[in-house]
C-alpha positions in Angstrom: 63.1 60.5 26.2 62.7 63.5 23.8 59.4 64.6 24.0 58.5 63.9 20.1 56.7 60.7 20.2 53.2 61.5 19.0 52.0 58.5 21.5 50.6 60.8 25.4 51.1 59.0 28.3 48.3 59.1 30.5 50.5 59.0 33.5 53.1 61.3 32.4 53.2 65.0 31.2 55.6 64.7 28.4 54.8 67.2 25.8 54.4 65.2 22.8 55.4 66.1 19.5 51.8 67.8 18.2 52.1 70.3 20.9 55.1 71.7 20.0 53.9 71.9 16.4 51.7 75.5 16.8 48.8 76.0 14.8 48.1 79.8 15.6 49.0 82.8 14.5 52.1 83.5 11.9 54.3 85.6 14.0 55.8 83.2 17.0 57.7 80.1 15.6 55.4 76.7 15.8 58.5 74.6 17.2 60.2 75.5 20.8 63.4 76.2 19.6 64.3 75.8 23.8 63.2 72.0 23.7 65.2 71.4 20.3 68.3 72.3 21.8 67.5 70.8 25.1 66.3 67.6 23.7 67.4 67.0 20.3 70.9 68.5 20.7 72.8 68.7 24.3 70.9 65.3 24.9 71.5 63.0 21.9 75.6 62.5 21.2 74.8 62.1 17.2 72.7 65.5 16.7 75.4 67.0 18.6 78.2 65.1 16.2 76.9 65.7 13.3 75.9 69.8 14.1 79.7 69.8 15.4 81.0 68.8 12.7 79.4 71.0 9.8 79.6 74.2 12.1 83.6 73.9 12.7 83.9 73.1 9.1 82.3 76.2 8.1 83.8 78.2 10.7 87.3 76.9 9.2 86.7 78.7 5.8 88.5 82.2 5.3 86.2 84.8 3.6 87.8 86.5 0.6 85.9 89.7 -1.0 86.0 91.6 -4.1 85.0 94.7 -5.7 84.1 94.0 -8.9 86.8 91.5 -10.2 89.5 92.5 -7.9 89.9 90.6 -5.2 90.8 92.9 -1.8 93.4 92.9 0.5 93.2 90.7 3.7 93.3 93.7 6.1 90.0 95.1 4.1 87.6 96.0 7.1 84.8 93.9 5.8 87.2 91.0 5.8 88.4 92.2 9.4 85.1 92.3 10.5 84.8 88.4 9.8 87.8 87.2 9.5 89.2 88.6 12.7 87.4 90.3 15.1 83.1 90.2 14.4 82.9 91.6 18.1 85.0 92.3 21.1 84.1 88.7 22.9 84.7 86.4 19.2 86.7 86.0 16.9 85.5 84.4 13.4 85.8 81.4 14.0 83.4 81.4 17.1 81.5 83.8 15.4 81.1 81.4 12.1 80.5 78.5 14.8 78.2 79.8 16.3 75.8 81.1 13.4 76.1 78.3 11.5 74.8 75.6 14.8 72.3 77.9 15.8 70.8 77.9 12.1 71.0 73.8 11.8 69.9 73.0 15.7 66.8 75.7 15.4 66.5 76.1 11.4 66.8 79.9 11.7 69.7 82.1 12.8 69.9 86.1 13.8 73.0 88.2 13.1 72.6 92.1 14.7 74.4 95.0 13.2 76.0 97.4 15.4 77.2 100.5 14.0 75.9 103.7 12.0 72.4 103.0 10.1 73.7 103.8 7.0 77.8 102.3 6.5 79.7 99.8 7.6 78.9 98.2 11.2 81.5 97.9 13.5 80.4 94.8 14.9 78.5 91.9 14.4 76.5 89.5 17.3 74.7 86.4 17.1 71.6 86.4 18.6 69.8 83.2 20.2 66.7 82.0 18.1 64.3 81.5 20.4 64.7 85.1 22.1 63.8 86.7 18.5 60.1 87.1 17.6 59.3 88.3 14.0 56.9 91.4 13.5 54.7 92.1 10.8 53.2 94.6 9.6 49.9 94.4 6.3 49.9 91.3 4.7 52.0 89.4 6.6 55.3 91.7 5.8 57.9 91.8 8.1 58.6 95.5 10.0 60.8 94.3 12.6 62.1 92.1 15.1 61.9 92.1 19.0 64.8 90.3 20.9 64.1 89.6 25.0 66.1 88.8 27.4 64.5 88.3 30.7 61.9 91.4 31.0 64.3 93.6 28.4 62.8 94.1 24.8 64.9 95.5 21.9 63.1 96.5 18.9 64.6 97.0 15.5 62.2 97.9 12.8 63.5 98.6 8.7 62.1 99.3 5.8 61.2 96.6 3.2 62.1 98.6 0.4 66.0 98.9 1.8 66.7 95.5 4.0 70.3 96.3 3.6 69.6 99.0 6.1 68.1 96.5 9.0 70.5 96.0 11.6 68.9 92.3 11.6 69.7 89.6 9.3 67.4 86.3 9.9 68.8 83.6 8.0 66.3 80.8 8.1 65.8 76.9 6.7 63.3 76.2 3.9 59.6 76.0 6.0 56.6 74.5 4.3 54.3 75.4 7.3 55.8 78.8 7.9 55.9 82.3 6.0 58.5 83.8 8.9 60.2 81.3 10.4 63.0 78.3 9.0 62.0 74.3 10.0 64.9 72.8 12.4 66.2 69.2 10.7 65.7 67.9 14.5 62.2 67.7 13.6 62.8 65.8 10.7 64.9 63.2 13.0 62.1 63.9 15.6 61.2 60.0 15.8 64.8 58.5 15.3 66.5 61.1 18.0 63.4 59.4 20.5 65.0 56.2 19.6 68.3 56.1 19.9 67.6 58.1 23.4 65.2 55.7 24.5 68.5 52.8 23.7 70.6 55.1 25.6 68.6 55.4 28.5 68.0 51.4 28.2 71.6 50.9 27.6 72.6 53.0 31.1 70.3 51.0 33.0 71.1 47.5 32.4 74.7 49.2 32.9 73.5 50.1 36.5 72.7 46.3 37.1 75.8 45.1 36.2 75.0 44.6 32.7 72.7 41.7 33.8 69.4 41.0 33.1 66.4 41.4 35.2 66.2 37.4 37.1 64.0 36.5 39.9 63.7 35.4 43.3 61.1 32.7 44.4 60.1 31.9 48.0 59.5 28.1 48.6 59.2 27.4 52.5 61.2 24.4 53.9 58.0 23.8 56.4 55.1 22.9 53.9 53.0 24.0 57.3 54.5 27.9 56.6 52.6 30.1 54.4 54.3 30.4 50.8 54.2 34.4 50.9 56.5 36.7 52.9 55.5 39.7 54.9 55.8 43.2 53.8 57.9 43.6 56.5 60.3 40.6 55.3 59.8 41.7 51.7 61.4 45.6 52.1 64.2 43.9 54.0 64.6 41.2 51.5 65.0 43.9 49.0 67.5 46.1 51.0 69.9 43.4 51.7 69.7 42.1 48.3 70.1 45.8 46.6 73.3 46.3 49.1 75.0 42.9 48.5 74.4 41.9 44.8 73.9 44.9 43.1 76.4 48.5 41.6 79.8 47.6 40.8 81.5 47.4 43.3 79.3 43.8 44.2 80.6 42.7 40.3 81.5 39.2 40.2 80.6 38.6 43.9 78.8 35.0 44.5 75.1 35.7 45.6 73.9 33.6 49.3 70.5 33.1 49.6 68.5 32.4 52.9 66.8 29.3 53.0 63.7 28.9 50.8 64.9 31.5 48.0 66.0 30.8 44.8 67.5 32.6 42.2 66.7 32.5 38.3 68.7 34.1 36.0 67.0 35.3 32.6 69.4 34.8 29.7 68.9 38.3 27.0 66.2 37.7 24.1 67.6 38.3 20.3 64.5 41.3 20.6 66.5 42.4 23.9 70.2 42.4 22.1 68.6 44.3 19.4 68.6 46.9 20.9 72.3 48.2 19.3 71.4 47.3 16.1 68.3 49.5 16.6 70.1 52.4 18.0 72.5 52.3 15.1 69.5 52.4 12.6 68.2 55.6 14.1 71.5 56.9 14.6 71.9 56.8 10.7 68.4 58.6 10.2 69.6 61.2 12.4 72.6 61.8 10.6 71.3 61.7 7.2 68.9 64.2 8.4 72.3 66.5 8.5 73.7 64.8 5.2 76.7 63.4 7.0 78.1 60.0 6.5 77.5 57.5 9.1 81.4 56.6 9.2 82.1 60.0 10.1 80.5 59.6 13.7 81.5 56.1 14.4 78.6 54.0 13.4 80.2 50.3 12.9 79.7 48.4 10.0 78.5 51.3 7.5 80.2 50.2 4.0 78.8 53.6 2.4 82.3 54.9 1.5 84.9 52.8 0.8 87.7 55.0 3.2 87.4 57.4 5.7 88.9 60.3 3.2 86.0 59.7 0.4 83.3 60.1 3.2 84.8 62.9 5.0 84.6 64.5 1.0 80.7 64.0 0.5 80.2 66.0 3.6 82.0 69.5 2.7 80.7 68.8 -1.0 77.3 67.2 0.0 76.5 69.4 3.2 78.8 72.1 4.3 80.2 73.8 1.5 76.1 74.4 0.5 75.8 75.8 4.2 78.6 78.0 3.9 77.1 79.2 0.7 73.6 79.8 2.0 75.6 82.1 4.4 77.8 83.5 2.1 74.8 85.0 -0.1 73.0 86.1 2.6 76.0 88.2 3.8 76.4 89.5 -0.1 72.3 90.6 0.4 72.9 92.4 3.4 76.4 92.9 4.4 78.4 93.5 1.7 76.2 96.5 0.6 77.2 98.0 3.1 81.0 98.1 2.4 80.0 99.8 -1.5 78.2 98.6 -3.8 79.9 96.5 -5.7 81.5 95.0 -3.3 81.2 90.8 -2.8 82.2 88.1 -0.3 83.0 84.6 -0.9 84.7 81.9 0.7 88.4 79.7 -0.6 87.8 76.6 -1.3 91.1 75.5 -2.1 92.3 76.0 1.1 90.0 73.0 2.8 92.3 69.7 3.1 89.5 67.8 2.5 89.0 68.7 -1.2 93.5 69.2 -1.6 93.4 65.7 -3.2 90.5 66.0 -5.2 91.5 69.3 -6.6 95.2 68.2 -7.3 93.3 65.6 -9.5 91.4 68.0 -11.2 94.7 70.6 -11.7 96.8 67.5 -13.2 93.5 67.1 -16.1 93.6 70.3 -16.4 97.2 70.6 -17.3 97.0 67.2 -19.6 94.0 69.0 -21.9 96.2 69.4 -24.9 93.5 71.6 -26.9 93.4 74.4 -24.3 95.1 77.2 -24.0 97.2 78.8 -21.4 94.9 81.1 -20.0 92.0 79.0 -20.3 93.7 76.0 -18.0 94.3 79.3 -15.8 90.6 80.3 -16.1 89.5 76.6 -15.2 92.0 76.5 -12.0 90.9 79.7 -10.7 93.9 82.3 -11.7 93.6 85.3 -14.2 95.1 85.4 -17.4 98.9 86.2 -18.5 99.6 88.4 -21.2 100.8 85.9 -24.0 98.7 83.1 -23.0 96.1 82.5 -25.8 98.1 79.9 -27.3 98.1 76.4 -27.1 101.0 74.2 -25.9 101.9 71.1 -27.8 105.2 69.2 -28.2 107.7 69.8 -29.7 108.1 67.1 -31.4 104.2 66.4 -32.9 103.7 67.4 -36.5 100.3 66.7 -38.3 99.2 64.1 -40.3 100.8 64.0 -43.9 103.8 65.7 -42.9 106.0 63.5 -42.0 108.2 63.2 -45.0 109.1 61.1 -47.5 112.0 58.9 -47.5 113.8 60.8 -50.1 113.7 63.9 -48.2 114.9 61.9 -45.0 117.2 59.5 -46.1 120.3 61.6 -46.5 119.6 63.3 -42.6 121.9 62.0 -40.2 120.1 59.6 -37.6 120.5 61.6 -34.6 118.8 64.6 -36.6 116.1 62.3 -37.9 115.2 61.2 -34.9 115.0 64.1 -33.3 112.5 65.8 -35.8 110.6 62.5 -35.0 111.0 60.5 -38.7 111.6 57.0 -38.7 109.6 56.8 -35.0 
C-alpha cells in the first residue's frame, strides 16, 4: 500500500503521509521524491499510464527556432542540440522523455549544461530530482545547487543577476508550501493511488485462492463422547493437507474430500465485496484527472466523457501536454536560447501532431471559406508569411453588388448564354 494514508498503524512502520510532508527548513524538498517514484509511479499502472503518455507525447514534438522572425535551418546547433543529439548516451526523444516524467512524477526537473560558461553548451543531461538540493544564499535566494551521487558532491553556483549563465536549469511545478521546490501531482492523487493499490493488492489475493472466497471448515465429532475441538497437532496438519490439495491453480476445479466430521461452507461475495472494481475504477479516474488525461485513454470501462476515442485523445495534447511542452519550451527560451544569441527563440510545431491533423484541417477549410479576408491574412491565420500581391480579397467571379444587376432593357437584347454568364436573369 502506498504509504500516504494519514491513518498509523500501531503494528506496522508505514511512513504515513504527514511524515513525508517536511516542516523544516526551506532548502531540502518536504516530499521524498524516492517514495513518489517508488510508490506512486513504478507501483500503480495508471500513474505510470498516464505519466507515459504525456512524456512520449512531448518527447514526439520537433523544436523549431528563430532569430527574430526567421525561422533557422534544421541543422542549426541549438536545434542539433535537441533535436538530435542532447548528449552522447540520448537522443531527443529520450532526452525530452525523460525531462518531461521526471518533472510530472517529482514536480521539479534538473537539466545541466556542459560546455564553456559563457556560449553555447555542448551537451545537455538530466539530472535525477531527488539527488539535487537547492542552495541559498540572504533571503532565501538561490546561489547554487549540489547534485550527489553516493559520497560524490558537484556544486554549481551562478549569479542571480545572469541565470542564463548557470549551468543548471530547475524547472519546477507550482508549490504553495514551498519557495524552492515544485509539488509532485502524486500528492494530489496521494489518497486515490492508496486505493486503487489497496484493490490491486486485494484483487491478487483472492486471485491466489482461486478467485474464491474465504469459506470455512467446522469440526463436528461422529462420537458425541469426543471432544468438539482438534489438537494443535491435528490442526497444522489439517491446514497442510488442505493448502496442498484445494488450493493454487493447479487444484482449480478439483472436488474437495473431507475426513469425517468436517464440513465445508462456502461464503458467496457481498455487493460491499464486488465493489471493489467499481471502487478501483473511481480512484483510478482521480488519479488520472490529477494528470488531466481522459479516463478512456487508459482503459477505464464505461467512461462516456468523450464520445470517441479521437475527441478524448484531443483534450489531452490541448488540455495537458501541449501546456507541458510549453512550460518547457519557455524555460528553454529563459535559459537556453540566450545562449545561442540574443535574439534567438525556440518553439515547438504543432501542426505536425496527428492528433490535432483533423482539427486543424477544419480550421484551414474556415479559414479558406472567410470571404472578407484577404490573402495574406488567411496566410497569417494558418501560420505562413505573406506573398507579395496578397492584400486583396478573393470573391467570385460572378458576384456583383446590390443595385447592379441591370435592368431589363439593358439585358434583354444579350444573348442567353452571355446573360447567364454575367449572372442576370439568375
Amino acid at each position: 500500500m502506498w504509504p500516504f494514508s494519514r491513518k498509523r498503524r500501531i503494528e506496522t512502520k508505514n511512513v504515513t503521509f504527514s511524515s513525508l510532508v517536511g516542516v523544516g527548513g526551506a532548502t531540502w524538498s518536504g516530499t521524498d521524491p524516492v517514495k513518489l517514484a517508488k510508490e506512486g509511479y513504478q507501483k500503480n499502472i495508471i500513474a505510470f499510464r498516464c505519466v507515459s503518455l504525456i512524456a512520449r507525447g512531448v518527447a514526439s514534438l520537433p523544436w523549431i527556432a528563430y532569430a527574430g522572425d526567421k525561422e533557422l535551418e534544421e541543422n542549426h546547433p541549438l536545434l542539433q542540440l535537441l533535436n538530435v543529439r542532447p548528449n552522447p548516451l540520448q537522443g531527443g526523444g529520450t532526452f525530452f522523455e525523460a525531462l518531461t516524467s521526471f518533472y510530472l512524477i517529482a514536480g521539479n526537473t534538473y537539466i545541466k549544461a556542459v560546455g564553456p560558461d559563457i556560449g553555447p553548451p555542448t551537451e545537455l543531461w538530466t539530472l535525477m530530482p531527488q539527488r539535487m538540493k537547492v542552495v541559498t544564499g540572504g533571503k532565501g535566494r538561490v546561489t547554487g545547487y549540489v547534485y550527489t551521487v553516493r559520497n560524490a558532491k558537484d556544486l554549481f553556483t551562478f549569479d542571480m543577476d545572469h541565470v542564463e549563465r548557470s549551468p543548471i536549469l530547475h524547472i519546477k511545478s507550482f508549490n504553495p508550501l514551498e519557495d524552492h521546490y515544485g509539488m509532485s501531482r502524486l500528492e494530489a492523487a496521494a489518497f486515490s493511488i492508496d486505493q486503487h493499490n489497496a484493490a490491486g493488492e486485494w484483487n491478487y489475493k483472492l486471485l491466489k485462492n482461486d478467485a474464491r472466497p474465504s469459506g470455512t471448515l467446522t469440526f463436528k465429532p461422529a462420537d458425541p463422547l469426543m471432544p468438539d475441538t482438534l489438537t494443535e497437532e491435528q490442526f497444522d496438519q489439517l491446514k497442510t493437507d488442505f493448502k496442498e490439495r484445494n488450493t493454487g491453480p493447479a487444484n482449480a476445479g478439483n472436488p474437495m474430500f473431507l475426513d469425517g466430521g468436517l464440513s465445508w461452507q462456502q461464503m458467496s461475495l457481498s455487493p460491499v465485496d464486488m465493489d471493489f472494481l467499481n471502487a478501483k475504477n473511481t480512484s483510478a479516474r482521480d488519479i488520472a484527472s490529477a494528470y488531466n488525461i481522459p479516463p478512456m485513454l487508459i482503459g477505464i470501462v464505461g467512461d462516456a466523457t468523450f464520445a470517441n476515442y479521437h475527441e478524448a485523445r484531443l483534450a489531452a495534447w490541448e488540455e495537458e501536454i501541449i501546456p507541458d511542452a510549453g512550460i518547457i519550451r519557455d524555460e528553454l527560451n529563459r535559459w537556453l536560447a540566450p545562449k545561442f544569441g540574443d535574439n534567438i527563440r525556440l518553439d515547438f510545431n504543432v501542426d505536425s501532431i496527428p492528433a490535432l491533423a483533423e482539427k486543424n484541417t477544419e480550421n484551414w477549410a474556415k479559414i479558406d471559406a472567410a470571404s472578407f479576408l484577404e490573402i495574406n491574412e488567411k496566410r497569417a491565420a494558418a501560420g505562413y508569411d505573406d506573398i507579395d500581391g496578397g492584400d486583396v480579397i478573393l470573391v467570385p467571379a460572378l458576384m456583383i453588388p446590390l443595385g447592379d444587376e441591370g435592368s431589363d432593357e439593358e439585358t434583354e437584347d444579350l444573348p442567353p448564354d452571355k446573360a447567364a454568364e454575367l449572372g442576370y436573369g439568375l
